[in-house]
N, C-alpha and C positions, 0 to 999 in steps of 0.2 A: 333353787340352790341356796342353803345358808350361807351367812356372808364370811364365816369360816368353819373349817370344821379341824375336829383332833382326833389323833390317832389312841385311840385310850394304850396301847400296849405302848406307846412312846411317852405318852404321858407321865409325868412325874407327883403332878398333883402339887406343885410347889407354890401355885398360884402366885407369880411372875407378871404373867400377863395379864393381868386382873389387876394390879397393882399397876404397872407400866400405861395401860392406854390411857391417855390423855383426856377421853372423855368420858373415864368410870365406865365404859361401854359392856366389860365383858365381866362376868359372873361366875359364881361358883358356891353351888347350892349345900354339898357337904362334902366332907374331905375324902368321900370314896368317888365321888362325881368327879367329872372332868369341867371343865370352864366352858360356860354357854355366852351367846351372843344376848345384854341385858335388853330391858325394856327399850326400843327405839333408838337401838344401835343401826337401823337401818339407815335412820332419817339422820344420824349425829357421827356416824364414823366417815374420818376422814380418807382413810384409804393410805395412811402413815407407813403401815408396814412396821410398827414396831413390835406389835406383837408378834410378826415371824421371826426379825429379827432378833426377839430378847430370849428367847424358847430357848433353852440350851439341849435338848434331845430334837429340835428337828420335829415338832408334834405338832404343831399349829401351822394350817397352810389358810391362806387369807383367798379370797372369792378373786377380788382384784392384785392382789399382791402374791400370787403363789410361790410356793418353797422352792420348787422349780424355779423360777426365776431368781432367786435370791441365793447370790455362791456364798460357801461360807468364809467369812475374816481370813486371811491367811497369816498366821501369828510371828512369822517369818519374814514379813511385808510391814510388820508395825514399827514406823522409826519410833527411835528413844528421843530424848529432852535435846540432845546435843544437834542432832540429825534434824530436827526442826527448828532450832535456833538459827544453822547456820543456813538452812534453807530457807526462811523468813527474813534474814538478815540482808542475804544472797541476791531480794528483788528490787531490779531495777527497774526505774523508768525509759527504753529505750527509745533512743532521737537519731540514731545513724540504724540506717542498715544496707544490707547489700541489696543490688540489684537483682535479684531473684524472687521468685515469684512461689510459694506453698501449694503443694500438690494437694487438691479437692479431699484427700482423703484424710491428709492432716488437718487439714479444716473442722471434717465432721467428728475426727477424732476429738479435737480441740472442743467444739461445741457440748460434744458427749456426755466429757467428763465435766462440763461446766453445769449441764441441765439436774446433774445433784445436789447442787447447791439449795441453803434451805429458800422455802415459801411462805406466805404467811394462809394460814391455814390447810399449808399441803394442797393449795390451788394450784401450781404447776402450770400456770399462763406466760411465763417468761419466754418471749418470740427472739433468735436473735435472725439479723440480716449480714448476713455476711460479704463482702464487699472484696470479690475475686480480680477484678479487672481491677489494676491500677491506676487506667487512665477515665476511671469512673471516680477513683481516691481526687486525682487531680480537679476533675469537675468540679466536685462539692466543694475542694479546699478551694476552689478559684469563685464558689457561691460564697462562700465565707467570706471572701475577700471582699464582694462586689457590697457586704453587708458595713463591712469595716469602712468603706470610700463613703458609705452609705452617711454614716454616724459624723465622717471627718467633715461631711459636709452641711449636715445638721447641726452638730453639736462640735467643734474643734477642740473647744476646752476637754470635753468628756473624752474624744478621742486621743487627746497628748496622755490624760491620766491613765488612761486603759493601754499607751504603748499600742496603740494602732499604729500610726505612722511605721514604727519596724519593720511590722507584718506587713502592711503595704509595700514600703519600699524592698524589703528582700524578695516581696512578689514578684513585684516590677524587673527585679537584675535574676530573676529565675530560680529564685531560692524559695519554697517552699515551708514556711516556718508551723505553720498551722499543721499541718499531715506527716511534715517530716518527709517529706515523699515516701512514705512507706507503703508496701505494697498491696496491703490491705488494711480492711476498714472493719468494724464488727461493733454495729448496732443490736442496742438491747432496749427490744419495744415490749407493750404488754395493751389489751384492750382496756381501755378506761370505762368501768360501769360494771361491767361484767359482771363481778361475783361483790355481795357485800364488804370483802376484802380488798377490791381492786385499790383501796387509796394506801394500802402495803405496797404494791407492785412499784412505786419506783425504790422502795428497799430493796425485793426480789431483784430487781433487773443490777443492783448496786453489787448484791452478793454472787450474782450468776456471774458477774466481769470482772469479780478479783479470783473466781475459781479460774476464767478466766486466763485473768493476768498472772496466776501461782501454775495452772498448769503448764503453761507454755514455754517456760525453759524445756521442762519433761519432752517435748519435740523438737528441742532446736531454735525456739523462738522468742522475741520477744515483744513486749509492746510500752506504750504509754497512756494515759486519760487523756482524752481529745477533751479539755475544760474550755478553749476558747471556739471549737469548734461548737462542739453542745450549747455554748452561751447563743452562738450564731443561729445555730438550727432552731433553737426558743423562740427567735426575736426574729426569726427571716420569713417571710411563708416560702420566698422562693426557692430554697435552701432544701427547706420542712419536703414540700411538695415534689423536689427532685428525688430525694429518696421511697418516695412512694411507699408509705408504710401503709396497712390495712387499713381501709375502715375503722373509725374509734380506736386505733394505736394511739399512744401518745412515745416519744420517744423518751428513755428515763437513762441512756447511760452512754459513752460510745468509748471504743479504744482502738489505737491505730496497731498492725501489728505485722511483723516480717522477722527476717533473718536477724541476727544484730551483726554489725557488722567486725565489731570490738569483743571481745572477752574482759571479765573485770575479776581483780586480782585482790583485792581487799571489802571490807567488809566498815563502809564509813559508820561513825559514832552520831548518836543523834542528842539533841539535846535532854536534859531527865525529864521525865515522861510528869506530867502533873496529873496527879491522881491523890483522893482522899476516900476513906473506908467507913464514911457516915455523914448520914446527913446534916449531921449536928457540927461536922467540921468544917473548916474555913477552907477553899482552896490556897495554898499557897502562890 
């Protein structure tokens, strides 16, 4: 089976897709022809899907990426400038939530819409684990913990500067500062080696958890960046080993995630963004 084919009667000849693949892959020999798969498109195509997607008549259906599976944009579903602003603005970092627990389905829902997020090379290795039981969330934050006593006792200096002591002590009186007690967990692993790419994969796994952390108001939810927890799981094996990730995983990302328990009503001011528009500029 070729790795795509066209519809010549849908075809427009406009040579779109010829232009659009990433890897010069596809062809078009004269402008009564339709667009062929080029020299050793077999061996170089990623499997992108853009050329079904950029086809405006619906003519190119891809071997791996069929038409069929690809619905079209709904132009009625595209927010404007405003509509992203105040929903970009909108995301918080959540540290209370209720005591309730996400029904399995919202989970995979959650995961779903995260597995779009882009790849580097269209590898699509980004694993996550998702952490249902809350009293599996409390385990690891109490491995964390065991990692913090760990450090206070080796190094004391290092641990006053890191603000261990807190996270100790709030342990100790039942207050979970590390997990939030939140009622799930969502680990973002990926095989290390794998594909010539895999030293992208802890980028992938970064952009797979802020699809992530952006879709999950969309159900109800919310979460935060588990940073002191991830520092733990780096430096712990005991920690590492309790989550049991595959074979050659390496872990590249984590976020705690549940109900929020609060609603938020404003939309705070951040400081001006430093940014300069050439390299010949000075950042300020």
């Amino acid at each position: 089976m070729d790795i795509f084919t066209i519809d010549p009667d849908k075809c427009n000849r406009d040579g779109i897709c010829v232009t659009e693949c990433p890897v010069a892959g596809i062809q078009m020999l004269d402008k009564e022809g339709v667009p062929t798969p080029g020299p050793g498109l077999e061996q170089t195509c990623m499997a992108c899907g853009h050329c079904v997607a950029v086809c405006p008549t619906g003519a190119l259906s891809h071997r791996d990426v069929p038409i069929e599976q690809c619905p079209e944009i709904k132009k009625d579903l595209v927010i404007n400038q405003d509509q992203a602003e105040q929903f970009l603005r909108s995301r918080r970092s959540v540290r209370v939530y209720k005591d309730k627990s996400a029904p399995r389905e919202v989970l995979k829902q959650l995961v779903d819409m995260a597995h779009y997020a882009p790849t580097a090379h269209n590898d699509q290795e980004v694993c996550f684990t998702v952490i249902e039981d809350k009293e599996e969330v409390k385990m690891l934050a109490g491995l964390s913990i065991d990692w913090m006593r760990g450090i206070m006792e080796a190094d004391p200096g290092l641990g006053k500067k890191m603000s261990l002591p807190l996270f100790i002590g709030a342990w100790d009186m039942g207050f979970d500062v590390v997990c939030r007690s939140a009622p799930h967990m969502i680990l973002a692993h990926a095989e290390h080696g794998k594909s010539p790419f895999s030293r992208y994969y802890p980028t992938d796994c970064a952009s797979a958890l802020a699809y992530v952390e952006l879709a999950a108001p969309t159900l109800g939810l919310g979460t935060f960046w588990g940073g002191m927890f991830m520092g733990a799981a780096l430096a712990y094996p005991p920690l590492l080993e309790a989550m049991n990730l595959p074979k050659d995983h390496r872990l590249n990302g984590v976020l705690m995630l549940g109900y929020p328990k609060f609603k938020y009503h404003r939309l705070p001011e951040r400081k001006p963004v430093p940014v300069r528009f050439s390299v010949k500029d000075s950042m300020a």
